[in-house]
N, C-alpha and C positions, 0 to 999 in steps of 0.2 A: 504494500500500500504506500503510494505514494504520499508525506506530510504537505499540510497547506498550511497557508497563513490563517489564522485566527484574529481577527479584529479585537480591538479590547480597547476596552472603553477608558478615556482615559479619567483617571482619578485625583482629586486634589489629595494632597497629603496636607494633615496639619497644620503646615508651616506654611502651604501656598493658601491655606483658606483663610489664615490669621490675616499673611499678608493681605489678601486679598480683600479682606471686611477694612482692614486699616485703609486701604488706599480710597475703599470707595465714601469712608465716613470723613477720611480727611478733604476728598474731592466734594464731598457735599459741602462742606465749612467755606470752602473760596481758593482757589486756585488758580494756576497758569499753566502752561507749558512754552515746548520754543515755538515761538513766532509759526501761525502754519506755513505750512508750503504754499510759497505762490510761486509758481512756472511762470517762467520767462519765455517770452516767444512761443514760437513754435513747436512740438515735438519733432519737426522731420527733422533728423538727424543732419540734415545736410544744409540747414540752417546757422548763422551764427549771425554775431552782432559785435561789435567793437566793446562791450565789457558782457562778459558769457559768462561771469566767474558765480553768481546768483547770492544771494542774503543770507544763505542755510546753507549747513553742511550735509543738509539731508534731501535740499531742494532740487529738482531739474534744473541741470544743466544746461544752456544753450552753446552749441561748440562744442571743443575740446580742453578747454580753458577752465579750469575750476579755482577756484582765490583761497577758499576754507575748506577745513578739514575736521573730523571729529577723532581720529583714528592716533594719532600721536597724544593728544591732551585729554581727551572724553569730553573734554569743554568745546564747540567751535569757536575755532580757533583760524585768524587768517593765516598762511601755510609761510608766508613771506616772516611769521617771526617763533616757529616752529625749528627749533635748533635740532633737527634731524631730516635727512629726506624723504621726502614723500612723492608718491604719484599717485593721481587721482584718474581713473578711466572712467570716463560720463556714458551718459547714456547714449547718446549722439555718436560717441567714437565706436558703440560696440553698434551699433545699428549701421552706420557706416560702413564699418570692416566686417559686417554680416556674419559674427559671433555666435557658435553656435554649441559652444564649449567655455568652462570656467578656463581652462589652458589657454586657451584663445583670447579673451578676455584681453589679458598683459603679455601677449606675444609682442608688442610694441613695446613693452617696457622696460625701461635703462633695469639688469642684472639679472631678473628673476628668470628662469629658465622648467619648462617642464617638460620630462626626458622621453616619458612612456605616452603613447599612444593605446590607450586603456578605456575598454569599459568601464573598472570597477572603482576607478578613483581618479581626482585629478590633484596630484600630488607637485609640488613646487619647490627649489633649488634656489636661495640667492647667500651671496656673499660668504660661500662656502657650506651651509648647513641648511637643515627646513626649513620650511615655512609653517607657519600655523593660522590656520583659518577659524576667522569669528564670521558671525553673523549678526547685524545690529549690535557690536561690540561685545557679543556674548560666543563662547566657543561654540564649531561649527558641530564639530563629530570627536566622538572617543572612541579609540578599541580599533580594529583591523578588520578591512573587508565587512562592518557593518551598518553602513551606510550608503547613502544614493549620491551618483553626482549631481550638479549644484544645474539648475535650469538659467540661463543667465537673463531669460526674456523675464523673468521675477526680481530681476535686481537695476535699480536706479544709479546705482553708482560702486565702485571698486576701488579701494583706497588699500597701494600699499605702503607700510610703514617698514624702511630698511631697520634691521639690524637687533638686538635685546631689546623687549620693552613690557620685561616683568613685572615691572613697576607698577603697572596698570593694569595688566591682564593675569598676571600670576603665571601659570605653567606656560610656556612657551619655550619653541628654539631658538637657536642665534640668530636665523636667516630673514628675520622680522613676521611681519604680522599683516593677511590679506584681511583686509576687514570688508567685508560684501553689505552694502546697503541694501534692506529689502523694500519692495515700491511699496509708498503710503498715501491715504488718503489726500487727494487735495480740494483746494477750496472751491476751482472754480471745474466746470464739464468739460472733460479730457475723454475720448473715446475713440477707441481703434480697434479692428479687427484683421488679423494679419493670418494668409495662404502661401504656402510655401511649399515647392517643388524642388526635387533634386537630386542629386548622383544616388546611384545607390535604392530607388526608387522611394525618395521620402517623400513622404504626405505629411504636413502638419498645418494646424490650423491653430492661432491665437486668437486672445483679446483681450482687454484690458480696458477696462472702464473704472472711471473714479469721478467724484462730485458731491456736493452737496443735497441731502434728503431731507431740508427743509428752510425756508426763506429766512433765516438768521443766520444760518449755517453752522448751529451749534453741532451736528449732526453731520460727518463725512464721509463715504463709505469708496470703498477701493476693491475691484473683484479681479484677479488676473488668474486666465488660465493658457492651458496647452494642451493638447493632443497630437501626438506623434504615431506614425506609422514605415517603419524604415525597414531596410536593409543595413548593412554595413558594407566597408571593406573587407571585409574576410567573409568566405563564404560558412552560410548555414548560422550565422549571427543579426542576431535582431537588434534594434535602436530604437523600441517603442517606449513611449512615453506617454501619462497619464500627469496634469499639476492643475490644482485648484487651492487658489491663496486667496481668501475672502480675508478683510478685516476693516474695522471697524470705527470711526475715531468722535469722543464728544469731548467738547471745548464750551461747558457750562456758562463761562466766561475765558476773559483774556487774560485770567491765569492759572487756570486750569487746561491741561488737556490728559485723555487715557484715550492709548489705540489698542484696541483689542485684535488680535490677527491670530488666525487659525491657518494651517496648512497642510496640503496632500499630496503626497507625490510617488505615483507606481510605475515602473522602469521595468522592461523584459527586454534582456542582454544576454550577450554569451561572454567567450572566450575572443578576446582582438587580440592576444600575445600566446605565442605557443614557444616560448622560451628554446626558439629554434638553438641549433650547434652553430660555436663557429663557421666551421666548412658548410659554405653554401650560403650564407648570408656576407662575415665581411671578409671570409679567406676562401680561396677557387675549390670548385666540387668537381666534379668529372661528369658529373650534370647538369654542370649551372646553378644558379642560383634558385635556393627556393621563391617560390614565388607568391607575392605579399598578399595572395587571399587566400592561404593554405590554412584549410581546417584543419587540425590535430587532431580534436577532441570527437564524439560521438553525437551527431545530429539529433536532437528532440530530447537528448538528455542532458547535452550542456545545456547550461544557464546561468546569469548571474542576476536574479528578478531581486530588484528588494519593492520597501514598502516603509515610507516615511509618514508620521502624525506629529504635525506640532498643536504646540499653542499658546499664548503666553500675553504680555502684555506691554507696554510702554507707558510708561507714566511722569508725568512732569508735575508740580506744584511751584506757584511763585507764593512764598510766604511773604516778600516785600521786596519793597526794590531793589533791593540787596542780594536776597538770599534765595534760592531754588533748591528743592528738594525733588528728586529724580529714582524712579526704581523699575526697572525691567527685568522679566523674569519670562524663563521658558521653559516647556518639557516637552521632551521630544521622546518619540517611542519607535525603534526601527526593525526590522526586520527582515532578513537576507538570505538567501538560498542560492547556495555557489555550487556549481558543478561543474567539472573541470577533467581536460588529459590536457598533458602537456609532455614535452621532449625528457626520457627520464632524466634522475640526476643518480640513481641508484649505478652504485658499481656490482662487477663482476668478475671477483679474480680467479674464476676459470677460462674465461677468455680476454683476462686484459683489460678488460672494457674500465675506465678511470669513473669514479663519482663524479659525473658531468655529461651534460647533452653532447651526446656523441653518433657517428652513425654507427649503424653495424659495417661488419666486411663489404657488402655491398654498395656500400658508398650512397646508398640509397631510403633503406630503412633505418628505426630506431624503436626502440620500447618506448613505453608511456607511464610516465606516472599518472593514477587516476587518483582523485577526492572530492571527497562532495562536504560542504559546513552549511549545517543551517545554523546563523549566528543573528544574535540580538544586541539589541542596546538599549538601555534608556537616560537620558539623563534629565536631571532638572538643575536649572542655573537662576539664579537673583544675581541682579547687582541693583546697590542701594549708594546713592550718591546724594552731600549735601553739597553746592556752591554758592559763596559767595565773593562779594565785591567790596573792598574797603580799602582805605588808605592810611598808609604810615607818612606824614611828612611829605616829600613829592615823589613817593614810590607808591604806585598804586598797584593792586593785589587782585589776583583772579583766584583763590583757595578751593581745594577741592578734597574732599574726605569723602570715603566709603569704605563699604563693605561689600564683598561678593563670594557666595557657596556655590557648592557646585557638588551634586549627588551623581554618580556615573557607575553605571555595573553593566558588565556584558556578559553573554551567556551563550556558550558553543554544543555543538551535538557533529562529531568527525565521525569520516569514515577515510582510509586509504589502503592502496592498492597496486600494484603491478601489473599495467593494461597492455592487450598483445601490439607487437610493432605494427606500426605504419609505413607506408611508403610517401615520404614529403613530397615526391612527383606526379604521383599517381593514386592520392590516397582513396582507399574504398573502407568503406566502414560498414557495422554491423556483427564482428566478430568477438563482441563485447555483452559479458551478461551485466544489468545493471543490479546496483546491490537494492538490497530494501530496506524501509525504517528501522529495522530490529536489527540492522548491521551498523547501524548510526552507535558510536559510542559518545555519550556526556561526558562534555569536557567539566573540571573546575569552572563554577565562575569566580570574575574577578570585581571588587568594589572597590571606588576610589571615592573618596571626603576629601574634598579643597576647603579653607575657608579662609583668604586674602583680607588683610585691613593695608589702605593706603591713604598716602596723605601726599599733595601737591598745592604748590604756590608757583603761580604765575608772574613775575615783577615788572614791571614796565615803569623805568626811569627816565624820560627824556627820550634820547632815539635808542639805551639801550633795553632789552627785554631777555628775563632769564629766567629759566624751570628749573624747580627743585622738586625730588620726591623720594618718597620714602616708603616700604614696603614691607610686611614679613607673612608668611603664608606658611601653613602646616596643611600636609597633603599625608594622607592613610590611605595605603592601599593593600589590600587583602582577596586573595586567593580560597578558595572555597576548600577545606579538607587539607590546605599546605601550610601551619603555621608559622612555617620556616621562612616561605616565602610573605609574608606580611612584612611591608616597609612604612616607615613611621618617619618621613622630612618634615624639616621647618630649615626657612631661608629668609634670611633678609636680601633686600635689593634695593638698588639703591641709582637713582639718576640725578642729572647735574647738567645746565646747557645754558650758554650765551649766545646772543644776539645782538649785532649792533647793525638799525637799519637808518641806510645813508639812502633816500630818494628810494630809487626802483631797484640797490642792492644791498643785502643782507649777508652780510658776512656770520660765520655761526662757530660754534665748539662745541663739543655735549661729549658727556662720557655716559654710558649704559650697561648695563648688566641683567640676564636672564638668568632661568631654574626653571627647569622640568623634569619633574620624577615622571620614571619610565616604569616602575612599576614591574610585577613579572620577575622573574625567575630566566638562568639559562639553564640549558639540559642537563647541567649539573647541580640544576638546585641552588644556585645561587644569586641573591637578589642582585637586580641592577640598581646601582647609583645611581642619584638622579646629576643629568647633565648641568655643568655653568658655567655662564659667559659674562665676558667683558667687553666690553667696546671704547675706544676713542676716535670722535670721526670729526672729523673739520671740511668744514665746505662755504658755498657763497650760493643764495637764491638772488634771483633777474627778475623778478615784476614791475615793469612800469604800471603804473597809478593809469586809468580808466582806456587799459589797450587788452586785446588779445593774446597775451604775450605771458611766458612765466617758464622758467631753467633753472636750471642747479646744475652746480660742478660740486663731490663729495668724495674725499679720502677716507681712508680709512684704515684702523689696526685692531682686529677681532681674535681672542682668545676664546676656548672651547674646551671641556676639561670630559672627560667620562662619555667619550660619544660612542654611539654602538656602529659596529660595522661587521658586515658577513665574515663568520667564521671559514676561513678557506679548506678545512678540516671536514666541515658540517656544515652544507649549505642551511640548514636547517636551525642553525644554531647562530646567534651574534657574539661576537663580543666587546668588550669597551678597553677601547688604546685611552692612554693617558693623555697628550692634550693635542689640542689642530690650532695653529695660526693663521688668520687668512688679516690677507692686506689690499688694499685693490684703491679702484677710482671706479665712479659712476657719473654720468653726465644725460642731462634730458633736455631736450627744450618741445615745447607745444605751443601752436600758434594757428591764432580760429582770426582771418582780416579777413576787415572789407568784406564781408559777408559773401567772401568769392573763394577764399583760400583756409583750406585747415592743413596742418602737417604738424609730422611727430620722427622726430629724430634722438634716439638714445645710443647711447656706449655702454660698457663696461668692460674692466681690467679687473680679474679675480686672481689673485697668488693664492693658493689655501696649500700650506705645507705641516706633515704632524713632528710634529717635534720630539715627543717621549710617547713610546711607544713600547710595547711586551712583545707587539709580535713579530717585530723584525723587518721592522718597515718607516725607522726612523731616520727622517730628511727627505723621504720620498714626496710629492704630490698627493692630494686628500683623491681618490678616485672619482670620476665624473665629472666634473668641475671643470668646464673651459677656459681657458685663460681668458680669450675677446668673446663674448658679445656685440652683436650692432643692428640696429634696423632703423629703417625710416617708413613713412609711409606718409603720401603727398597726395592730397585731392582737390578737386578745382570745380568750382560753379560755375557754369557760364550764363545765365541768367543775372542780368542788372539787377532786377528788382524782383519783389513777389516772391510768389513761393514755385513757381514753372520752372521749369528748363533742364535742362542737361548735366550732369554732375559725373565727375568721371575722378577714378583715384585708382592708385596700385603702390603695393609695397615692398621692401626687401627684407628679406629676415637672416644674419649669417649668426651660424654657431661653428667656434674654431675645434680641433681636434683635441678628443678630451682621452687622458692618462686612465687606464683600466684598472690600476694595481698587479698589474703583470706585463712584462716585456712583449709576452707572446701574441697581444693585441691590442688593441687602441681603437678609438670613435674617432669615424672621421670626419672631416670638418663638412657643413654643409651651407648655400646659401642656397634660399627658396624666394618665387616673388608670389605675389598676391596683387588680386585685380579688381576693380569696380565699374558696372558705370549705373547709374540711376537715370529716371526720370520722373519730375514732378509737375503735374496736372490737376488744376485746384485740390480737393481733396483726395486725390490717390497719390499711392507712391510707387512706383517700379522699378526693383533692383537686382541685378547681377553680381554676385562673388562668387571667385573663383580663386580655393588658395590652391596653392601652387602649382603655379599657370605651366611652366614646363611639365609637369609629371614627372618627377625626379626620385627614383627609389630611394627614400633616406634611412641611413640606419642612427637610429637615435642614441642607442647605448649599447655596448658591449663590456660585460662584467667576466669581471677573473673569474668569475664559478664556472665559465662556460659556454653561458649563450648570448645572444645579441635580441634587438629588437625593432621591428620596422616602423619606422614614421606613417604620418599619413600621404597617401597618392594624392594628385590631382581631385577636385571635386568641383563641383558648382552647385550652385543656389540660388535659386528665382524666386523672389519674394514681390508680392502685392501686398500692399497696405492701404485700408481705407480709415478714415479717419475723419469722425463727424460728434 
């Protein structure tokens, strides 16, 4: 018998009904929240305006050009006195570049790098180490393989924040922080319904409507959905897609506001990566290469379907002119069912065969490793924020205190297996019994308790402005039945950042520091340390005062203590080298003029070297990690005025050749372009992307265990949009 999903209903605990009775008696007494959203201009993407930058750090963008940020400070904040880098991706730049992936998202952007071309995650790379993804400044996902990736048509904005910034978020890695805006209520009738055709044979249909439900407008409501119907690049893998995000916003007065937002999201996927062998991907085969839509796995029995329920809430209070009091909380409940062959990794010392994807003598076939997880999650997150505003003398103060928890447990059910060979040329399948529920083995669950207090000042002296803050967090985490493996941290952290702004440039300094307990046990039963980092980075921000225009140039010197990296022994197994240095330069500029021109050109220079190390691989290169970085992307209106005309853009994307941890192979470098043109006809919009307009087979990463992995091919996308 095959297992299903189970619905289940979700439940307040305790904690979320207290809070939740407190916000709504305090919201009855008199309130505020920020300013609502009012859009600027137009939504067509291909619009912009000589200041795009908008009022909110939460508001529609018009352009490329965004001035404020919430993602560094929690306060918005304008970016030009933000002593750290930041980029901000609008709504208009992903509509533009016809984004149809969280990876895609900041493919334009100065450092950050994503490696795999993956159904089951979209995973992220900058300045030597992870990234960690929030949503509405709250984390996105816990745990492995048990979650969906990110729908990007539900998000208004993408803000990344380079480098440690534990400070404020608590557990995170060095590589900074994607904080994903999700779309909210706005004030005035915004409405569109968007058809999409494309490679692959996709069907999807959107919409998204938002506005006011009564002539005060105390009442705001926002509905975005999606329906997908796809193929992939690989054959016998689906790309369907199921998202409904209704929520809800009342603003009793103008100093109150609660958005209430509910979410759904059901994903039916397989297998995109079959953890092919070197030979045949980036070393010669005596058959060529395999070729990049080779199923491995078993048709109608891979899968990787999850199944996402949120809901939570946003809340602001103005107590006085002074003071705001702020509290967001979510819980989210997930659900996942992975089934999988892939290239084995299994040795065989009766025939030589090494622990790694390898062919047989044939040069042709190879074994399989099979497994199937059905895995869970849940988590519930608060964070509770006081701000206020006061002054000492002629240093005025932006003060920020809170609290944020965080409940997280995941829960597995494995099975694995040694599936019969395949032939990567000519694969036929069918010679595979599938197992059944009662071959499922329960794994341990695992439970994780954060509970972060921090404290920040804002100072603004004249033209200088300077952040301070201060942090300590205790995080428990526990394994079900393995006493042994329960690990119990607590971490101070601690930030510090100058600002001096001259005109339209900001010269800057900040020092940073991250903490992320990993939680977990290695196969030897021994708990992982939690990861920490440091930062010193110096840079200059470029905002001229009411242009399109806004850059940063950023150095930097990043330390890393306790990081995990594949056991070359056991692929199956991590272990943690003692410390990674990485140093580098980032550079970006974005520029939305004259309502005719947007372009986006970034850099990056990544040194990530380990310095002390157990396993014998000190002074080498941290593996993966490109040295250059670069793209740009340049698009053009040719319509004078109005909203008509012709709009055409394309872009280049290079990643340099990146070190494996072994001599015997290397990622080689690649440069891809990407293409546009649109047109706009009072209320429609029509538009063509094409990434990568050669069709260029890319191999994206090749790891010392063994295998390699293929980028995405050529594709296109035809999108209508009406909008009324």
């Amino acid at each position: 018998m095959t297992p299903t999903f189970r619905p289940q209903r979700p439940r307040l605990t305790p904690l979320a009904c207290a809070l939740t009775l407190a916000l709504l008696d305090l919201g009855a007494a008199q309130a505020q929240t920020p300013e609502a959203p009012v859009a600027e201009g137009s939504l067509a993407p291909v619009t912009v305006t000589a200041d795009p930058g908008g009022d909110s750090a939460t508001a529609p963008v018009t352009g490329f050009v965004a001035k404020r940020a919430l993602s560094a400070t929690k306060t918005d904040t304008p970016l030009i006195e933000t002593p750290q880098a930041i980029s901000v991706v609008t709504r208009d730049e992903m509509d533009a570049q016809g984004v149809t992936t969280l990876r895609e998202t900041v493919r334009y952007t100065a450092g950050i790098n994503s490696s795999y071309f993956d159904s089951r995650v979209d995973s992220f790379k900058a300045r030597g180490g992870d990234v960690t993804q929030y949503l509405d400044g709250m984390l996105r996902g816990y745990g492995t393989y048990n979650n969906n990736k990110v729908e990007p048509f539900t998000l208004e904005r993408v803000e990344f924040l380079r480098g440690p910034s534990s400070v404020l978020y608590g557990q995170g890695s060095v590589g900074g922080v994607l904080n994903l805006t999700s779309k909210r209520p706005l004030a005035d009738n915004r409405r569109e319904v968007q058809v999409q055709v494309g490679s692959h044979s996709r069907k999807q249909v959107a919409g998204d409507l938002t506005g006011p439900l009564d002539s005060d407008g105390k009442w705001l409501y926002r509905l975005v959905a999606v329906g997908r119907d796809s193929n992939s690049q690989v054959d016998h893998v689906k790309d369907d897609r199921v998202v409904l995000a209704p929520s809800l916003t009342w603003r009793p007065n103008d100093d109150t506001s609660l958005t209430l937002q509910a979410f759904y999201q059901r994903d039916k996927s397989g297998s995109l990566i079959g953890f092919f062998p070197w030979q045949g991907t980036r070393l010669p085969s005596p058959y060529g290469q395999i070729p990049t839509n080779t199923f491995v796995s078993e048709p109608d029995w891979d899968r990787f379907d999850t199944r996402n329920r949120s809901w939570g809430y946003l809340f602001s209070h103005k107590l006085n002119d002074d003071w705001t009091v702020r509290q967001n909380l979510r819980r989210t409940i997930t659900e996942v069912d992975y089934r999988t062959m892939y290239t084995s990794f299994a040795a065989n010392a009766a025939t030589g065969r090494p622990a790694r994807p390898v062919f047989n003598p044939d040069n042709r076939t190879f074994p399989r490793d099979a497994s199937w997880n059905l895995n869970g999650g849940k988590m519930l997150l608060v964070d509770t924020q006081l701000e206020g505003r006061l002054q000492t003398g002629a240093v005025d103060h932006t003060l920020l205190a809170g609290v944020d928890m965080q409940r997280n447990s995941t829960t597995s059910s494995t099975w694995r297996a040694v599936a019969p060979d395949i032939d990567a040329y000519n694969p036929v399948y069918g010679n595979f019994t599938p197992p059944t529920a009662a071959d499922l083995v329960r794994q341990p669950s695992v439970s994780q308790r954060q509970l972060g207090l921090y404290l920040q000042d804002q100072l603004r002296w004249g033209n200088w402005t300077a952040t301070v803050g201060l942090r300590h967090d205790t995080a428990k985490t526990d394994t079900q039945g393995r006493p042994a493996a329960a690990v119990d941290d607590s971490a101070w952290t601690k930030r510090m950042g100058v600002t001096y702004q001259a005109g339209a440039w900001a010269p800057y300094l900040s020092y940073t520091e991250s903490f992320q307990p990993l939680g977990g046990v290695d196969v030897y039963g021994t708990p992982y340390k939690p990861q920490r980092g440091q930062q010193v980075e110096a840079g200059v921000k470029w905002m001229p005062p009411d242009s399109g225009l806004a850059g940063f140039v950023a150095v930097y010197q990043l330390r890393e203590k306790n990081r995990k990296t594949t056991d070359p022994a056991n692929p199956l197994n991590s272990l943690q080298i003692g410390q990674v240095e990485m140093k580098g330069l980032e550079a970006e500029l974005k520029a939305s003029l004259a309502r005719n021109w947007d372009w986006v050109v970034s850099y990056a220079y990544t040194d990530a070297t380990i310095r002390r190390s157990t396993a014998g691989d000190q002074g080498q290169r941290v593996a993966n990690i490109p040295r250059h970085t670069a793209s740009t992307w340049l698009m053009h209106r040719f319509a004078s005025s109005g909203r008509g005309g012709w709009t055409v853009g394309a872009g280049l994307r290079y990643t340099d050749r990146m070190w494996s941890g072994t001599r015997a192979i290397d990622t080689p470098s690649s440069l891809l372009a990407d293409a546009m043109v649109a047109y706009d006809a009072g209320n429609w919009r029509m538009a063509l992307n094409i990434n990568n307009l050669t069709d260029k087979v890319v191999i994206t990463q090749c790891l010392a265990r063994g295998d390699c992995f293929y980028g995405e091919r050529r594709n296109a996308l035809l999108t209508a949009t009406y909008r009324f």
